[in-house]
N, C-alpha and C positions, 0 to 999 in steps of 0.2 A: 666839472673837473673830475676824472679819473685816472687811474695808477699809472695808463702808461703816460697820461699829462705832467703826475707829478716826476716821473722817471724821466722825462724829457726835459723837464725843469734841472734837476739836480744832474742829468747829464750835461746842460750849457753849464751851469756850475761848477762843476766838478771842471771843464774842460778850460777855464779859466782861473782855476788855482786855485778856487775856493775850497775853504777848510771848515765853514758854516754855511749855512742857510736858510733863514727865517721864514717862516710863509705869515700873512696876517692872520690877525683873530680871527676864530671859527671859521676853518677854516670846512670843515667838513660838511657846512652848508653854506658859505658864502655869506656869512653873518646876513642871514634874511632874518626878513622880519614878519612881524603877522599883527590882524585885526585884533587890537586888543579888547575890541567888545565880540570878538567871536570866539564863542569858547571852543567851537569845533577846531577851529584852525590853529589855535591856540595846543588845543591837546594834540593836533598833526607835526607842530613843530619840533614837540615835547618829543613824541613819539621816534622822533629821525635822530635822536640822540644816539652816539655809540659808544661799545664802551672801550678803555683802552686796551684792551685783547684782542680785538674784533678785525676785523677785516680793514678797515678805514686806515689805523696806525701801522697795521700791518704793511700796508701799501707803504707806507714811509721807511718803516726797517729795511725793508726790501732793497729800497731804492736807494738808500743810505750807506746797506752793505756793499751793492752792486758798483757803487760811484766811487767806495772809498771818500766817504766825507760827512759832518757831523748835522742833523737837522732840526729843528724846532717846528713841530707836525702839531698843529693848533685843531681843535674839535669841539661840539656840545658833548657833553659824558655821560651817560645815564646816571643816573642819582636815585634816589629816594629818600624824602617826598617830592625831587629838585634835581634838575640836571644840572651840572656845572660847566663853566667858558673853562676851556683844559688846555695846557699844554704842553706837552713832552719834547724833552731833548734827547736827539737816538746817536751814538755816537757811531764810527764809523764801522765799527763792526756789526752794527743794526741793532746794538742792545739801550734798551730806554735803561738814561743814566739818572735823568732827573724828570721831576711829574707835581704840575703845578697848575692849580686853581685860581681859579681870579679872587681877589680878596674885596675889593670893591666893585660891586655890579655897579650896575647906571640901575638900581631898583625903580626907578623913577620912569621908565619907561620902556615899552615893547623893544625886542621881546627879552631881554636881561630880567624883568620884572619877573622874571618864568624862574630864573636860575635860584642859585642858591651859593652861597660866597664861602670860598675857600678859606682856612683857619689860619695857616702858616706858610710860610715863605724860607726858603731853603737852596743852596748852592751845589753845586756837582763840579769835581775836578774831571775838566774834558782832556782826552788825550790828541792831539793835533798835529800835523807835518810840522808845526812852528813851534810845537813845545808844547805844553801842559799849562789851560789857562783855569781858572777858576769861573765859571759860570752860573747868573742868576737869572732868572725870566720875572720879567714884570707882564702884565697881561693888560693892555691901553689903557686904564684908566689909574689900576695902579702906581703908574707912574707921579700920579699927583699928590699922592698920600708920602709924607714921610715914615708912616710905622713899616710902610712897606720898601724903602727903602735903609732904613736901620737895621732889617733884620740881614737884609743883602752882607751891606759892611760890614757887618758884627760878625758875617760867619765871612767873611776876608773873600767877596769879588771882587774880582776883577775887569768883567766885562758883564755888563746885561743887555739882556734881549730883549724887544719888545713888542711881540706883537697888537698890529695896531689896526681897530678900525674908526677913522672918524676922518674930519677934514684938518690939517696939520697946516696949510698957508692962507685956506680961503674960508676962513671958519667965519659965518656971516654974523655973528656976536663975539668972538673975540678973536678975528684974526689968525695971528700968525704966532698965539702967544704960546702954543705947546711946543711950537721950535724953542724958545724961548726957555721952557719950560725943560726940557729936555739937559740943555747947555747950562742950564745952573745945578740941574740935576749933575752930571757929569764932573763938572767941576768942584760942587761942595764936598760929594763923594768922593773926590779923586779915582773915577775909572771909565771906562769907555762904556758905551750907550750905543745901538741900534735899533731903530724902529723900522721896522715891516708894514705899509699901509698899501691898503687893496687903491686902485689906478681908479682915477676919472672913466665913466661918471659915478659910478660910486658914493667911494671918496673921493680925493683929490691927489693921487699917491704922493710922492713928494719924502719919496724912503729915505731916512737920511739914520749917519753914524755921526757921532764926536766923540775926540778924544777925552784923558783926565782934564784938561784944562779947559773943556766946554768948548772946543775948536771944531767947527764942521768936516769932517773927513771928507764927505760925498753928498751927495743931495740928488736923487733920479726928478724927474717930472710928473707930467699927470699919465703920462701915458705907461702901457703895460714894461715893464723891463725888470731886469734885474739890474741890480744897485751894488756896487763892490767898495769894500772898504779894508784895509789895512792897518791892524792895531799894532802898535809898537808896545808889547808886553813889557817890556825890560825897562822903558820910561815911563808905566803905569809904576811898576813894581816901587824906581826911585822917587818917582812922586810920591808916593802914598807913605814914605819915612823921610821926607824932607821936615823939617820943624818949623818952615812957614806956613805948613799948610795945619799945623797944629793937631793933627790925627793919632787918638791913641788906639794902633792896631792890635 
């Protein structure tokens, strides 16, 4: 994947109305992976880390300012002594608004076990053709953790993003439970949810959005596409000060 790929990406987006556009985790290697008894290949992985000034995110502000629309540009980041799973959101004047680490690796196995986990978790007011929403980034796995969801709420999203690398319906030990996962996510929080997941064979893409009330918005397949969804802000905003749903914002 390169720049003018992703500029062809966000130009079908942009040309369908789109005011966001998620790419999956790491994205800047295709979340590969390596021998983790080979340390050579190990340290090559390391190595193709960028950082976010560089050329790599650059190609996203570029393509972000040129489309007029906001994007979530995922990467390995150089680090020391530890690269980190990165993600930025560029808004549409191509300037990085927010900048976020994964807070839970998969340390448990290649090549995550490489990385090094981000501290905190933090919101950015995006500006939009639809208004002005409040934006959080969960990075795939974070989405399981509640601490990383609490900090979302606390700082008052509205919508999170989620870049995602795993299998989402055909996960051969637990199914289809992160759909699942996602829609409780959604609802307990009262706010809308998207996940970004790389297409079969891969993953299993299967990109889907819900709203506050855990409601599937859209749902793509396994195959390569892009996924569109529509948030209705103003019924996020009256959900989350109704008093059934018992939230003190």
């Amino acid at each position: 994947m390169n720049d003018a790929d992703v500029d062809a990406i966000a130009a079908s987006a942009a040309a369908e109305g789109a005011d966001i556009i998620v790419f999956p985790e790491m994205f800047s290697n295709g979340y590969s992976r390596f021998d983790p008894e080979d340390p050579v290949a190990r340290q090559a992985w390391i190595d193709a880390a960028v950082p976010i000034d560089g050329a790599f995110v650059k190609g996203f502000r570029e393509a972000a300012r040129r489309h007029g629309l906001a994007m979530v540009a995922t990467f390995l980041e150089g680090g020391s002594p530890k690269p980190f799973n990165a993600a930025v959101l560029i808004d549409s004047r191509g300037e990085v608004v927010l900048h976020q680490r994964k807070r839970h690796v998969c340390f448990f196995d290649a090549p995550e076990e490489a990385c090094a986990a981000g501290e905190t978790s933090s919101v950015a007011r995006l500006r939009t053709e639809a208004g002005e929403v409040t934006i959080g980034i969960m990075i795939c796995m974070d989405r399981e953790f509640p601490d990383v969801t609490s900090d979302l709420v606390r700082d008052g999203a509205e919508v999170i993003l989620v870049p995602n690398s795993c299998p989402l319906v055909d996960d051969p030990a637990v199914g289809d439970v992160r759909i699942a996962g996602v829609r409780a996510l959604a609802f307990q929080s009262v706010l809308g949810v998207a996940v970004a997941n790389y297409p079969a064979p891969k993953d299993d893409g299967r990109s889907f959005a819900v709203d506050a009330l855990g409601r599937i918005l859209s749902m793509g397949g396994p195959q390569p596409e892009l996924v569109f969804a529509d948030f209705d802000l103003d019924r996020i905003r009256v959900l989350q000060t109704e008093d059934w749903f018992r939230r003190v914002r």
